[in-house]
Every structure is written in structure tokens, then in C-alpha cells.
N, C-alpha and C positions, 0 to 999 in steps of 0.2 A: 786867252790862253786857257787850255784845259788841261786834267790828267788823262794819262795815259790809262785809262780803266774803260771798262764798259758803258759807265754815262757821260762818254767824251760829247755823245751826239745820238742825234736819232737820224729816223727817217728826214731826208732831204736838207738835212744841214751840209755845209762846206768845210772840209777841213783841209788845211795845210800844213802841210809837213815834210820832213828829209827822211829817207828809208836806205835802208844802209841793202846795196842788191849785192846778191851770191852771198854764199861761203865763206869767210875769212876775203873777202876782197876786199874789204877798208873804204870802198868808193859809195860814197853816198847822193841822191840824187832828192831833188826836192817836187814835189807832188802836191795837184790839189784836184781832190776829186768830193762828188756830192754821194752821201751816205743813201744805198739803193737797197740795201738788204739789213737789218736786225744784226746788232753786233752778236755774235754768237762765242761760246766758249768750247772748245776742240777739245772730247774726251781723251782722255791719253797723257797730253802735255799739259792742259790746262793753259794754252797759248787763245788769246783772245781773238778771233779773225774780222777785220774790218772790209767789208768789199765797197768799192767806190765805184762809179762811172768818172774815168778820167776827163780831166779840165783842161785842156792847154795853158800853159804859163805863158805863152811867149806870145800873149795874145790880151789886151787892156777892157776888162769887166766893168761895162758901170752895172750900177744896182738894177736899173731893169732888161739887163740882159743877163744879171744871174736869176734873176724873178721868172724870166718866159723861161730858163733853163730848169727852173725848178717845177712849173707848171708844166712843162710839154715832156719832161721825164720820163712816161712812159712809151715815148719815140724815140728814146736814146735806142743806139744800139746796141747789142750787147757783146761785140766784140770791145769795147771801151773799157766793159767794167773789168776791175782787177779785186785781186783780194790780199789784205795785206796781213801779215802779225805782228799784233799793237807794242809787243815789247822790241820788234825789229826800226822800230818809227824811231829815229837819233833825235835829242833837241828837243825842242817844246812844241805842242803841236797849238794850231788854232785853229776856232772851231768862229764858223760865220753862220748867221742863222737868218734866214730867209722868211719865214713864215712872219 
């Protein structure tokens, strides 16, 4: 388990987590995607922005299949990647690390 801050994770770590989607909608969905971009901090809000390449959940990871996912990374595609804001993330996040 990590904080919700900017040294949640770097480059190519796995994090999992629940993100609460829309507006006032209450519905929260849970997420696991591999860190592809530098956590960056949004002038303005001072909202932390996390983008991921989404992971499927519904789908049983062993370890060297998250290993070639972290090594072939730059053949992701990039409709996958999303981007999140780390005070939107509900719940404790976890941070899995690859390297």
C-alpha cells in the first residue's frame, strides 16, 4: 500500500486501485493499470495526474506475464492509456513493482 502523493510510483510500476467515475455519481470502479507517463502536477488545481495503460481485472496475472507486459510496453497501444486525478482514487491504492 502506498500514498496517494506523487511517489505513489514511477515509471512501469502496477498500481491498483477504485476511482470514483463522473460528477457526484457515487459509483466507483476498481482499476489496474502500469505507470507510462511521470506523475505530473496540473497548474491551476494543484490536482496530481496519474496516466496508466489499462490492465484487465478480469483476466489472472502471473508474474511473468506482468514482466513481458512491462518489457514490451512500448507496444502498448495507446488508446488503453487513461489518465487519472490521484485525489479522485477512493480507498488505498497498491503499488506492485516489476523491475
Amino acid at each position: 500500500m502506498v500514498p496517494k502523493t506523487k511517489s505513489c510510483g514511477s515509471l512501469g510500476d502496477f498500481l491498483i486501485f477504485r476511482y470514483v467515475l463522473g460528477v457526484g455519481s457515487g459509483s466507483r470502479a476498481q482499476r489496474m493499470g502500469m505507470i507510462v507517463r511521470p506523475i505530473i502536477k496540473l497548474p491551476g488545481t494543484g490536482h496530481y495526474l496519474l496516466t496508466v495503460v489499462k490492465v484487465p481485472l478480469d483476466k489472472t496475472f502471473s508474474s511473468e506475464d506482468l514482466i513481458n507486459l512491462y518489457k514490451n510496453r512500448s507496444t502498448l497501444p495507446t488508446d488503453n492509456y487513461r489518465t487519472y486525478i490521484l485525489n479522485k482514487i477512493y480507498g488505498p491504492l497498491f503499488r506492485l513493482r516489476v523491475k
